[in-house]
C-alpha positions as CSV (number, residue, x, y, z in Angstrom):
1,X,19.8,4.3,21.5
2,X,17.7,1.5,20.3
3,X,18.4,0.6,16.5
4,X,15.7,-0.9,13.9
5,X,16.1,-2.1,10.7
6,X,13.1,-2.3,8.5
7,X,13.9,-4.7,5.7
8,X,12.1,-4.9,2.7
9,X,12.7,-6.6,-0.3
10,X,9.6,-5.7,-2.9
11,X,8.8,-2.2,-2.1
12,X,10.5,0.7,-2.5
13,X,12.7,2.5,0.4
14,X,10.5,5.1,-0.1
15,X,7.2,3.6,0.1
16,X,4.4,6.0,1.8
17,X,4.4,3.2,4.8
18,X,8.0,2.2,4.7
19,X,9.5,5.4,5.0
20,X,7.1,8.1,5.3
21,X,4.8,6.5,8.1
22,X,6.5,3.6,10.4
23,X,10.4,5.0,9.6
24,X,9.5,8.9,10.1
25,X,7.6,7.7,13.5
26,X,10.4,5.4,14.9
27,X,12.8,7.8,13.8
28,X,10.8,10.6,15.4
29,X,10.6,8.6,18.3
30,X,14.1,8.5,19.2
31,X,14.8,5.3,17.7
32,X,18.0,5.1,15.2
33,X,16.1,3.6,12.2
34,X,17.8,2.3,8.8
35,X,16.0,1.6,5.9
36,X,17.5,-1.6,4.1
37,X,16.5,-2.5,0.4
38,X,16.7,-4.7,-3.0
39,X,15.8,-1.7,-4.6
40,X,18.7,1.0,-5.7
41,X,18.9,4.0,-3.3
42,X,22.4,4.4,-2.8
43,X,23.6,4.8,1.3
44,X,22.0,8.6,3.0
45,X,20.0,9.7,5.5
46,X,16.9,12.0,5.3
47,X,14.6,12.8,7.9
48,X,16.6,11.0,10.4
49,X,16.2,7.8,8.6
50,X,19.6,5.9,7.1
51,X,19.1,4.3,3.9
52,X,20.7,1.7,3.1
53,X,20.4,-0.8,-0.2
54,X,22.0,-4.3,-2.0
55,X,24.0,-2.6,-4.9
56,X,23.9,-4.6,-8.1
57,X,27.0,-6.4,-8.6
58,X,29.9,-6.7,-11.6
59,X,31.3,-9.2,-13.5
60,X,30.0,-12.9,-13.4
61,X,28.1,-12.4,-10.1
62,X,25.5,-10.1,-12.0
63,X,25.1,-12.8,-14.6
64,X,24.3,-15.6,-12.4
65,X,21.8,-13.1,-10.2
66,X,20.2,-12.8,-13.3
67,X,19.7,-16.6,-13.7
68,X,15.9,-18.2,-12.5
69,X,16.0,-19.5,-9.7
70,X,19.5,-20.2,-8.7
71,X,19.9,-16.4,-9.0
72,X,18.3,-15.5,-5.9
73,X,21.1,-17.4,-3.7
74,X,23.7,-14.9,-3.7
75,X,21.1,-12.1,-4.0
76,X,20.1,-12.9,-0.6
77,X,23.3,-14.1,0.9
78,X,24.5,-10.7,-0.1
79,X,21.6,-9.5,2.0
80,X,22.3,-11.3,5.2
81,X,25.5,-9.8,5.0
82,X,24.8,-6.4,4.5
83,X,22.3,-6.6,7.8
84,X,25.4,-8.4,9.4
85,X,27.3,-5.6,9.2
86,X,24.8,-3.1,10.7
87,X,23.7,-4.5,14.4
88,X,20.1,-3.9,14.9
89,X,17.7,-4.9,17.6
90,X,14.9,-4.7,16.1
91,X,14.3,-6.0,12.4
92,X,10.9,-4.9,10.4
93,X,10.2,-7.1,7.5
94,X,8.0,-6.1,5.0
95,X,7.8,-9.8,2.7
96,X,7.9,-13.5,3.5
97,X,11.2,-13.6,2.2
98,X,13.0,-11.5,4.0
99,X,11.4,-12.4,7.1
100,X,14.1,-16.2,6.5
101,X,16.8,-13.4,6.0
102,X,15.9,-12.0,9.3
103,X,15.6,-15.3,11.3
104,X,19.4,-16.3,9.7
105,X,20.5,-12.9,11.6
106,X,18.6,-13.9,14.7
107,X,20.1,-17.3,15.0
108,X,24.0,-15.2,15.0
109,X,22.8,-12.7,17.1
110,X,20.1,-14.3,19.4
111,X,18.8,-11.1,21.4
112,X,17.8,-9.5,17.8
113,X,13.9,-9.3,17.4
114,X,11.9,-9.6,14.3
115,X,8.4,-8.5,13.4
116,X,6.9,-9.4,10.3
117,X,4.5,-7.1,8.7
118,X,1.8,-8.7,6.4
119,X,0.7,-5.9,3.4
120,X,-0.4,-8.3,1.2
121,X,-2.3,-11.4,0.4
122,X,0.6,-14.0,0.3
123,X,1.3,-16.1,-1.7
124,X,-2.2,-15.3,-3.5
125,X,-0.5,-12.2,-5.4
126,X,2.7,-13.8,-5.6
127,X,1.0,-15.8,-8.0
128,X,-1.6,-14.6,-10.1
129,X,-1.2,-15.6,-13.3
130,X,-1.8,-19.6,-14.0
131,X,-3.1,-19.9,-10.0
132,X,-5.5,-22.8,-10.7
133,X,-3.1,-24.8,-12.6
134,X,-1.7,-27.7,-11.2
135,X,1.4,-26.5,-11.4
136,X,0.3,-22.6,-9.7
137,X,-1.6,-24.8,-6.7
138,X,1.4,-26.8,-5.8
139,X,3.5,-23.6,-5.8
140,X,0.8,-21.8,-3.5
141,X,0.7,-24.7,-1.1
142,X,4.7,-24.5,-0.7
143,X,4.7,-20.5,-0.3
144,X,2.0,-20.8,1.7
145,X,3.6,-23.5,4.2
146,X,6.8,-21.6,4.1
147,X,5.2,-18.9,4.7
148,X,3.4,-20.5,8.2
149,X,6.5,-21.9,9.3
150,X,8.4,-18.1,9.3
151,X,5.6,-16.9,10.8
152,X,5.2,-19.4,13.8
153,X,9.1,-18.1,14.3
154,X,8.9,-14.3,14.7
155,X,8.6,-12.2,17.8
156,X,5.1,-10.5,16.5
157,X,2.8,-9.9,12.9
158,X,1.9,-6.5,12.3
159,X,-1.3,-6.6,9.6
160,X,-2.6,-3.8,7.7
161,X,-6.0,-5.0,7.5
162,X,-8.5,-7.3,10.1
163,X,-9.1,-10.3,7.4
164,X,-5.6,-10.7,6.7
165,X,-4.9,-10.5,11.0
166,X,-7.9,-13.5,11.2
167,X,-5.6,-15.5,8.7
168,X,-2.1,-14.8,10.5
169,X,-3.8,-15.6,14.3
170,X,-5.0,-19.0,12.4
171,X,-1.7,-20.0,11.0
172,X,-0.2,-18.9,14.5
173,X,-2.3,-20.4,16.9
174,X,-1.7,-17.8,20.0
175,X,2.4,-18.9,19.7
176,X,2.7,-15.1,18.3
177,X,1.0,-11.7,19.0
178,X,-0.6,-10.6,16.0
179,X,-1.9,-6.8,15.4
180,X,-3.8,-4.6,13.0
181,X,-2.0,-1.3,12.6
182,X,-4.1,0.2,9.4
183,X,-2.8,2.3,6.9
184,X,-3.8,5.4,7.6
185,X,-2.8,8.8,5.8
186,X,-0.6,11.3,7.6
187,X,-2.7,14.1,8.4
188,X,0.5,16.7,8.6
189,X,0.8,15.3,4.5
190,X,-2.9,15.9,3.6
191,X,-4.2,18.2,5.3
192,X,-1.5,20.7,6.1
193,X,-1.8,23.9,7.9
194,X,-2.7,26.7,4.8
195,X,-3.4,24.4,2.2
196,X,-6.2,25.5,0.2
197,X,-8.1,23.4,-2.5
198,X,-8.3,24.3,-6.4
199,X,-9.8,26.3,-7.6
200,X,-13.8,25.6,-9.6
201,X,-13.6,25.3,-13.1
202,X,-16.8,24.6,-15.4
203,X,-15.5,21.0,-16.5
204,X,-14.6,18.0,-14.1
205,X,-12.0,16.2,-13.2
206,X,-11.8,12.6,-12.2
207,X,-9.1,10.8,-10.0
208,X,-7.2,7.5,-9.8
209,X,-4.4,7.3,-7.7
210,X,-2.2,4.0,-7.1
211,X,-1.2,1.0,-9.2
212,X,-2.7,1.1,-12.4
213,X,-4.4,-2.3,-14.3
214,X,-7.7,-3.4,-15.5
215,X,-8.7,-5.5,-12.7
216,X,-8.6,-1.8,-10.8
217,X,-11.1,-0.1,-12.7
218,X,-8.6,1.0,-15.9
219,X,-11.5,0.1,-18.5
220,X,-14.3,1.7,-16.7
221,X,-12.9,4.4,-16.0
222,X,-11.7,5.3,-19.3
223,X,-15.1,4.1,-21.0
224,X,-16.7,6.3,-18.1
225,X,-14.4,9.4,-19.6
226,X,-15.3,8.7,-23.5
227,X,-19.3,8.4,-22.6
228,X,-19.5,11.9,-20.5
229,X,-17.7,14.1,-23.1
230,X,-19.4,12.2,-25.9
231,X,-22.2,13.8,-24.6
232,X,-21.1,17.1,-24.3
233,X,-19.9,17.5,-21.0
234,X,-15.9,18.0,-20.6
235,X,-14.4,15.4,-18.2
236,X,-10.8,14.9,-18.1
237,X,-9.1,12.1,-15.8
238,X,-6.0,11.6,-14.1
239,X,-4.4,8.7,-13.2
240,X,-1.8,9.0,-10.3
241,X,0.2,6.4,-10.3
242,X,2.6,3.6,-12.2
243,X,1.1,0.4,-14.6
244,X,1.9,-2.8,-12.7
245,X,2.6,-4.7,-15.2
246,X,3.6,-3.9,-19.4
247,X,0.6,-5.7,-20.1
248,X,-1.7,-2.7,-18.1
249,X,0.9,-0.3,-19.8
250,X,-0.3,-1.9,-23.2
251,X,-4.1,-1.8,-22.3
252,X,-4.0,1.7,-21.1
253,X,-2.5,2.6,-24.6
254,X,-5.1,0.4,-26.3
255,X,-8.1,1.9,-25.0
256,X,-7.2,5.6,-24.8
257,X,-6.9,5.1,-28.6
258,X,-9.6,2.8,-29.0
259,X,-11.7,5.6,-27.6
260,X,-10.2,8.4,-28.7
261,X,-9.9,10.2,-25.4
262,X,-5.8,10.8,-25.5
263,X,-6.1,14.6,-24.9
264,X,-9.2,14.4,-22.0
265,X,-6.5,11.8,-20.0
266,X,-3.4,12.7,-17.7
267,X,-1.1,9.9,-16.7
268,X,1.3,11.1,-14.0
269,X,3.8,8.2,-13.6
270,X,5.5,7.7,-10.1
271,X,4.6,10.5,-7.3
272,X,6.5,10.8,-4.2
273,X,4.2,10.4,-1.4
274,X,4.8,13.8,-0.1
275,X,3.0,15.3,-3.8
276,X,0.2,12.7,-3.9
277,X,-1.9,15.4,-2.4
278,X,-1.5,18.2,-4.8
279,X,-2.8,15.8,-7.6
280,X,-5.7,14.5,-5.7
281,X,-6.5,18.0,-4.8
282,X,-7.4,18.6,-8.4
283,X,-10.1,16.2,-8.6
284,X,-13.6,16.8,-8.0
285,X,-14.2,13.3,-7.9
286,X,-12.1,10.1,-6.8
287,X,-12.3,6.9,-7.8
288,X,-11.6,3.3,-6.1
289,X,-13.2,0.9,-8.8
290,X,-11.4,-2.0,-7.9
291,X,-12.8,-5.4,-9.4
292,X,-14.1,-8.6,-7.0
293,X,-11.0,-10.8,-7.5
294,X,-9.5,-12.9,-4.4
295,X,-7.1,-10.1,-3.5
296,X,-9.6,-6.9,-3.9
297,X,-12.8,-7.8,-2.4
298,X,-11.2,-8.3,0.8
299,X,-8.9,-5.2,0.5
300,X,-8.7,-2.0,2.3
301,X,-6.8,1.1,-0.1
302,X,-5.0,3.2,1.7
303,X,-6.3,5.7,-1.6
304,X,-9.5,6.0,-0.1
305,X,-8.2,7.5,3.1
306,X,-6.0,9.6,1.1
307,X,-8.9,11.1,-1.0
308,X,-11.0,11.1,2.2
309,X,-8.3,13.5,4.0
310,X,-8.2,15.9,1.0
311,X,-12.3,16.2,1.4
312,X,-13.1,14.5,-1.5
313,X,-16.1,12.5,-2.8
314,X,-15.6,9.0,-3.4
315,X,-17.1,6.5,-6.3
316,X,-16.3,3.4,-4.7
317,X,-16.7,-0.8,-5.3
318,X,-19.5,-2.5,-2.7
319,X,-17.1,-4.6,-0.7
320,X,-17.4,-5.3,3.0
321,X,-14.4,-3.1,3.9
322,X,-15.0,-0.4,1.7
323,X,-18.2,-0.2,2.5
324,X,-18.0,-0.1,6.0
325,X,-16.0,3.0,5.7
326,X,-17.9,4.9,2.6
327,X,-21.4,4.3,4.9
328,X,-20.1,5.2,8.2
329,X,-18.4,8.2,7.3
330,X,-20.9,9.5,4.5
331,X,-18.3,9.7,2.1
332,X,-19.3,8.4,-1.1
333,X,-20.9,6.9,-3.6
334,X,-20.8,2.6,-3.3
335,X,-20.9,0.5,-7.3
336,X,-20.6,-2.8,-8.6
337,X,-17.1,-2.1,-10.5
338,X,-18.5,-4.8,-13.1
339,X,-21.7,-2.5,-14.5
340,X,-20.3,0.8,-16.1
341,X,-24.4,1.9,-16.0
342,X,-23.8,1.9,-12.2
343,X,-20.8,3.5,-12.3
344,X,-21.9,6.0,-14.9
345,X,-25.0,6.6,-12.6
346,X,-23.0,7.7,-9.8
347,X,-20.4,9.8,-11.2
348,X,-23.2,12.1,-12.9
349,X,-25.2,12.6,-9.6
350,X,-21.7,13.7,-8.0
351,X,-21.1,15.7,-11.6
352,X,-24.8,17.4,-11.4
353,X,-24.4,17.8,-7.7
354,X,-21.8,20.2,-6.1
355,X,-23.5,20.5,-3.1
356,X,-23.2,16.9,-2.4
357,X,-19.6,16.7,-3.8
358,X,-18.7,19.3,-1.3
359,X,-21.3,17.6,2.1
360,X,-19.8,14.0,1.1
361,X,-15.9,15.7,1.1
362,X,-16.5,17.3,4.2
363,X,-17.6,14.2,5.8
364,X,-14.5,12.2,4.7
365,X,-12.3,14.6,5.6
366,X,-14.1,14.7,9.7
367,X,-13.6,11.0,9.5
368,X,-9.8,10.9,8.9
369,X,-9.8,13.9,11.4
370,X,-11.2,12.1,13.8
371,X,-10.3,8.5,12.9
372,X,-8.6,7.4,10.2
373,X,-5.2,9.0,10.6
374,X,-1.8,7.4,11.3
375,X,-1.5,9.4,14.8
376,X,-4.0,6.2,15.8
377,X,-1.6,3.5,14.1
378,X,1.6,5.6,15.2
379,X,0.8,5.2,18.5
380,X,-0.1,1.4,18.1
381,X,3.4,1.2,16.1
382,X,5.2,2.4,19.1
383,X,3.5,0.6,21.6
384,X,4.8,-2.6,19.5
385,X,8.0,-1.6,19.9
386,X,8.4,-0.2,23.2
387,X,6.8,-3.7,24.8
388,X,9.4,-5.6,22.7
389,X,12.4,-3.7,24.0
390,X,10.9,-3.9,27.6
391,X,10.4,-7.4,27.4
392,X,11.7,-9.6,24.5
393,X,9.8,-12.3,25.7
394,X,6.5,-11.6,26.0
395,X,5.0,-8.7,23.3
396,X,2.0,-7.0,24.3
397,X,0.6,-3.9,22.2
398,X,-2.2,-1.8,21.5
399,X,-4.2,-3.1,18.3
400,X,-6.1,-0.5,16.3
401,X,-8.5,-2.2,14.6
402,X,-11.5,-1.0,14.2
């Protein structure tokens, strides 16, 4: 039996694409497939996935982790040796650095194969705050050439979304096969046999589900739940998810006050991914507001699959990507997330409208049916792997970009 380590070293072990999409499938698939992590989750096995994780350590060691800088040295050392220790053919990285980890292992053990899977725009979010500083531009040019030279060194790059691919195929230059597998929702997790949706109540309730800060829409879509029940109407909103930062955390606090709108507000904290449905399926309306930064306007949410596979109607931002999918499948509603009128505009035709809340769900949820559902990037996933075990050499696989 083939064994596959997927490595990750920002996310959780549980993360919905970590664990309960590429780890489930692999596993599924026959494959004996270990989760390994920064991130505490002790050493178990669920669903036919092994976890595995870097414990924190005692004594002096846990001081000088601690430290800037030269802290991360024998954090990571202590990383290559805990994927020393479990022989793997196949290692599935999930961030820049732990894609160096996995080229250390593959220089000891020279048949091991290592695919690097690009979620995010690096090092643009690795550096956010401070970016057009001097100081923030000379970081992003080193991250970004490190980041090249890995890249140029693995076996293949797995992307979750086309623009990010375009990027990867650039630094590459045809040396490695690079492919979109998309994020798409599990359908046996959304739409499950005998699940039924909530239900109708005479009020409203609006969705948010993922990380939570203002450059995602915080602001306007609190403001957008102060203005309805100010005039009369009762709106509540719930926001699925965790604050990214304790600055969002502050904000959040700040404007539910500001506005007085406490008791019209749920905020949920973490979900596991397997209960993210039973919050979304309270909503009448979902909301992806995200604002035209670097990193957004050239994102794809895996949240607006998700609300899309619980048939529900989408207010949206009116960027290429999203767009693309909101008009094609008749989902939703498109905005500029910078004007709360047009925000406001949209929610109340969905709010005055449950005929087209119900025609726009339906159509959402046909897409994802049809489409947009990880059975198309499973079998993409597997095709990946079952070219690199035939033939170490030369990696071809299906992309599924669309």
């Amino acid at each position: 039996m083939k064994k596959i380590a997927i490595v990750t070293t920002g996310h959780s072990p549980l993360d919905d694409r970590v664990f309960y999409k590429e780890a489930w499938s692999l596993a599924k698939a026959g494959f004996s497939t270990s989760i390994i992590s920064f991130k505490k989750s002790g050493t178990h096995c669920r669903s036919g996935v092994y976890f595995l994780s870097l414990e924190k350590p005692n004594g002096i060691l846990r001081i000088v982790e601690g430290l800037p800088i030269i802290g991360a040295f024998p954090r990571y050392l202590r990383f290559l040796l805990l994927l020393l220790r479990n022989t793997v053919d196949i290692i599935h990285c999930h961030e820049p650095d732990a894609v160096w980890v996995a080229l250390a292992i593959r220089y000891i053990r020279k048949r091991c194969r290592i695919i690097y899977e690009v979620r995010e725009w690096f090092p643009e979010t690795t550096i956010r705050k401070g970016s057009t500083s001097l100081g923030g531009n000379v970081r992003k040019f080193v991250l970004r050439g490190t980041d090249i030279l890995a890249s140029r060194r693995v076996n293949a790059i797995v992307s979750v979304e086309e623009p990010k691919a375009k990027r990867y195929e650039r630094y590459v230059q045809g040396r490695v096969p690079v492919l979109t597998i998309r994020n798409y929702p599990r359908t046996d997790l959304f739409f499950p046999s005998g699940a039924r949706p909530r239900a109708r109540a005479a009020s409203t309730v609006g969705l948010y589900s993922g990380g939570i800060s203002l450059d995602r829409g915080l602001e306007e879509m609190l403001w957008l739940t102060k203005q309805i029940n100010d005039q009369g109407y009762d709106f509540s909103l719930i926001l699925n998810g965790t604050f990214i930062d304790p600055q969002s955390k502050r904000d959040y606090y700040r404007l539910t006050e500001a506005y007085n709108i406490a008791r019209h507000v749920t905020y949920t904290g973490w979900v596991q991914h397997e209960n993210v449905p039973d919050y979304v399926r309270q909503a009448d309306i979902c909301f992806v507001i995200l604002h035209p930064t670097e990193i957004y306007y050239r994102a794809l949410p895996i949240k607006l699959f998700e609300y899309m596979a619980c048939a529900q109607p989408i207010v949206a931002s009116d960027f290429p990507l999203i767009r693309e999918i909101v008009v094609g499948s008749k989902c939703g509603l498109l905005v500029n997330p910078l004007d709360k009128t047009s925000i406001m505009e949209a929610t109340w035709r969905l709010i005055c409208n449950e005929s087209l809340r119900e025609s726009l769900g339906k159509n959402g949820l046909r897409a994802v049916q049809s489409m947009y559902n990880w059975n198309v990037s499973q079998a993409s996933l597997l095709d990946l792997y079952n070219s690199m075990l035939r033939n170490p050499n030369k990696t071809r696989a299906r992309d599924n970009r669309k």
